[in-house]
C-alpha positions, -999 to 999 in steps of 0.1 A, spaced: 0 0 0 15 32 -14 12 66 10 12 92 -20 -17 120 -6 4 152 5 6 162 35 -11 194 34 -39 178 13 -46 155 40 -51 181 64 -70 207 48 -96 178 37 -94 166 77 -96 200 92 -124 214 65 -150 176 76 -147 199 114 -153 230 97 -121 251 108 -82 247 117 -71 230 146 -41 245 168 -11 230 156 8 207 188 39 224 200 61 191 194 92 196 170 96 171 145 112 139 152 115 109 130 100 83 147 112 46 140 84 25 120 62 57 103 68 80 78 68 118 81 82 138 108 55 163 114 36 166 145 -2 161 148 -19 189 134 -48 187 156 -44 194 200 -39 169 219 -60 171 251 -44 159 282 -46 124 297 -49 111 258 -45 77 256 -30 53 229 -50 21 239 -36 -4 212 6 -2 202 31 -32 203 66 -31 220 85 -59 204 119 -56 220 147 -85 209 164 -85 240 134 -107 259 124 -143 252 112 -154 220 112 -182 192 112 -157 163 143 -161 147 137 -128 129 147 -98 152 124 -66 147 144 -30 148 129 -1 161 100 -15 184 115 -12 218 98 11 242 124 39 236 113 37 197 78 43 206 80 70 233 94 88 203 61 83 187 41 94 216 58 126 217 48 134 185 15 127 187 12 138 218 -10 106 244 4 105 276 -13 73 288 -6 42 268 -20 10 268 4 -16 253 -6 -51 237 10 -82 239 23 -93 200 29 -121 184 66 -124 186 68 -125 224 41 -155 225 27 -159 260 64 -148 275 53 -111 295 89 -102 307 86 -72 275 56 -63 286 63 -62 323 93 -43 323 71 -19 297 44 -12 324 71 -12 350 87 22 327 53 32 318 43 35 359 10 50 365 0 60 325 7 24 317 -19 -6 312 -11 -40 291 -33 -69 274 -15 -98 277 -22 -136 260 -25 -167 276 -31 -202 274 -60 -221 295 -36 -237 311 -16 -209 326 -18 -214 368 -38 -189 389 -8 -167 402 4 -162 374 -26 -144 366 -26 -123 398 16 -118 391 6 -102 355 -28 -83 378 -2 -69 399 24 -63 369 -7 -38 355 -25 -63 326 -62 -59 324 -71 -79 299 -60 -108 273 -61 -106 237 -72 -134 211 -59 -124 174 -75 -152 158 -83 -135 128 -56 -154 105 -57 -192 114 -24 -195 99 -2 -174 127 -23 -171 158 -10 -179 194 -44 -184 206 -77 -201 192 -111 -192 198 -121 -222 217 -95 -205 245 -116 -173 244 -143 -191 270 -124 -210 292 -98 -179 299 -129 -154 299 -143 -173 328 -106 -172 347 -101 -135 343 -137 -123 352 -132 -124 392 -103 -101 380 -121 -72 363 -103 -75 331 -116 -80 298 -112 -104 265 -99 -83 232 -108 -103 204 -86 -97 165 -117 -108 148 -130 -107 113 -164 -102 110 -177 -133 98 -160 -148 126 -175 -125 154 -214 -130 134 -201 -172 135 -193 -172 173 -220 -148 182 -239 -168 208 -203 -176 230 -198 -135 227 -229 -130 244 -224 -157 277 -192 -147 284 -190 -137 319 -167 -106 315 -167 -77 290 -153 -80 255 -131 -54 231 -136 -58 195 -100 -48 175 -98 -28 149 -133 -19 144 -144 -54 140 -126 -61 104 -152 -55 90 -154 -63 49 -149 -22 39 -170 -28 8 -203 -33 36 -187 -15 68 -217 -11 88 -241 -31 69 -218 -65 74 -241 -84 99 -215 -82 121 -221 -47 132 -255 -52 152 -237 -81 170 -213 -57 181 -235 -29 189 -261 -50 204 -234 -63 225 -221 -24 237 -254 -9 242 -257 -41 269 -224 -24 287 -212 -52 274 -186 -46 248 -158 -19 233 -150 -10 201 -114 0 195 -112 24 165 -77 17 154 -67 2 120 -78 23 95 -51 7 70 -63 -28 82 -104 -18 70 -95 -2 36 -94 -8 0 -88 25 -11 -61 35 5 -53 68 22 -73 90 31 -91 62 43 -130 65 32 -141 33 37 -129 27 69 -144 63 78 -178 53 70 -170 25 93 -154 39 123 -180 71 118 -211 44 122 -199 32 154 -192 73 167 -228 78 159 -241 49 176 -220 44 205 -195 71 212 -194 65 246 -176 25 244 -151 36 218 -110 38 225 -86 47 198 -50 29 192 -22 41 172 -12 5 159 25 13 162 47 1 151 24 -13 122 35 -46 119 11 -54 90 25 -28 67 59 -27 44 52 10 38 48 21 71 18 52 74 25 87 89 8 84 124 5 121 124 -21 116 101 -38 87 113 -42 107 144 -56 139 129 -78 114 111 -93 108 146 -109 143 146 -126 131 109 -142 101 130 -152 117 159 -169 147 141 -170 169 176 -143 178 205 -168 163 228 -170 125 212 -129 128 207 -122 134 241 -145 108 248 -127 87 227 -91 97 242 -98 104 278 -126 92 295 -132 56 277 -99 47 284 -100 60 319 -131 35 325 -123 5 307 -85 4 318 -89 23 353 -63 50 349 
């Protein structure tokens, strides 16, 4: 996927859907390991904004990848969050560190009080070690089972572990695609703690909203249920930049449930040999959430509730 729209026509398109400028953030520019451009955000960043869905993928911690990723360690992405400008960050457990959490402890351990992770596990994993990755700052575990052919987990581990973590407060994250989430529809609804869809969903962008998928999800947040994480916009496209199809998308879940949606950054966009400029995924935020009131939603007071900063 190519990243050919300027700059400059990005924003005024962004900027124009809000019907004025926004204040331009005081960071310099940096060039920040995994994205293109150097700018900073052109829209504010309120206080307390939180990234709720990044990987730190650091080689110098246990795993069986034989292929070592550069510029994914924690110091690579607070280079990001300075020029985006989030404070509180919530860090998810990828694929190259399996079910090993020394990265991500040490992460939350750095992170200290603006720090929350989702972890993955096994069913078998033993009881303390739950309450050892509690105490470590994990408040949830994530099930990317959206490609069969690399997945640590499997769906028929989403029950079992959703039972184990309930007493716990935390929550399942499922990497779904949407015939998968319409397919296991009926487990989704008796799980005994809330869920967080990824990426929107993955929703097919040629039907966005009207993929059957979407009233399970929303039927499942307007039960306090469920979350939505708007993240992804790259991952629910077939246009490309600047993204329409997975606007209509993420714009359908603003309008019905603003107040269950977090946003993630996605860094350091694994998926992607051209890497995006996450200054304007970020100012693509303000497209989504159409008013300052549903964007600080989205960036402060979500995240606040689901993760418990």
């Amino acid at each position: 996927m190519q990243y050919r729209m300027s700059r400059r026509t990005f924003v005024a398109a962004s900027l124009a859907t809000l019907g004025g400028a926004a204040a331009a953030s005081s960071a310099t520019a940096e060039a920040v390991p995994n994205s293109s451009g150097t700018e900073p955000s052109r829209t504010k960043t309120p206080a307390n904004a939180c990234d709720a869905h990044f990987h730190i993928i650091d080689p110098r911690f246990p795993s069986p990848e034989t292929v070592k990723p550069e510029g994914s360690t924690l110091d690579d992405y607070l280079i990001h969050q300075r020029r985006i400008g989030t404070t509180r960050a919530v860090p998810v457990q990828p694929k190259y560190h399996r079910t090993d959490h020394a990265c991500m402890l040490d992460t939350l351990k750095r992170l200290g009080a603006n720090g929350r992770g989702i972890g993955v596990c096994h069913p078998d994993v033993a009881d303390n070690e739950l309450k050892r990755l509690d105490a470590g700052g994990i408040r949830g575990l994530r099930f990317s089972v959206w490609n069969p052919k690399d997945t640590v987990t499997t769906i028929d581990m989403i029950e079992p572990l959703a039972k184990r973590i309930a007493d716990l407060g935390w929550h399942v994250q499922l990497h779904m695609s949407g015939e998968q989430i319409v397919e296991t529809a009926a487990m989704l609804n008796r799980l005994p703690c809330p869920i967080v869809f990824d990426h929107m969903g993955r929703l097919p962008p040629k039907l966005g909203p009207d993929h059957p998928a979407f009233p399970v999800i929303v039927d499942l947040v307007g039960k306090g249920r469920a979350w939505v994480k708007l993240a992804g916009a790259y991952l629910n496209t077939e246009q490309g930049p600047p993204y329409a199809d997975a606007t209509r998308i993420a714009q359908a879940f603003v309008t019905r449930v603003p107040e269950r949606l977090v946003w993630g950054s996605d860094w350091p966009h694994v998926t992607e040999k051209h890497k995006p400029d996450d200054a304007e995924l970020f100012d693509l935020l303000a497209v989504w959430a159409g008013s300052d009131r549903n964007r600080d939603l989205i960036l402060i007071e979500n995240p606040a509730k689901l993760y418990g900063f």
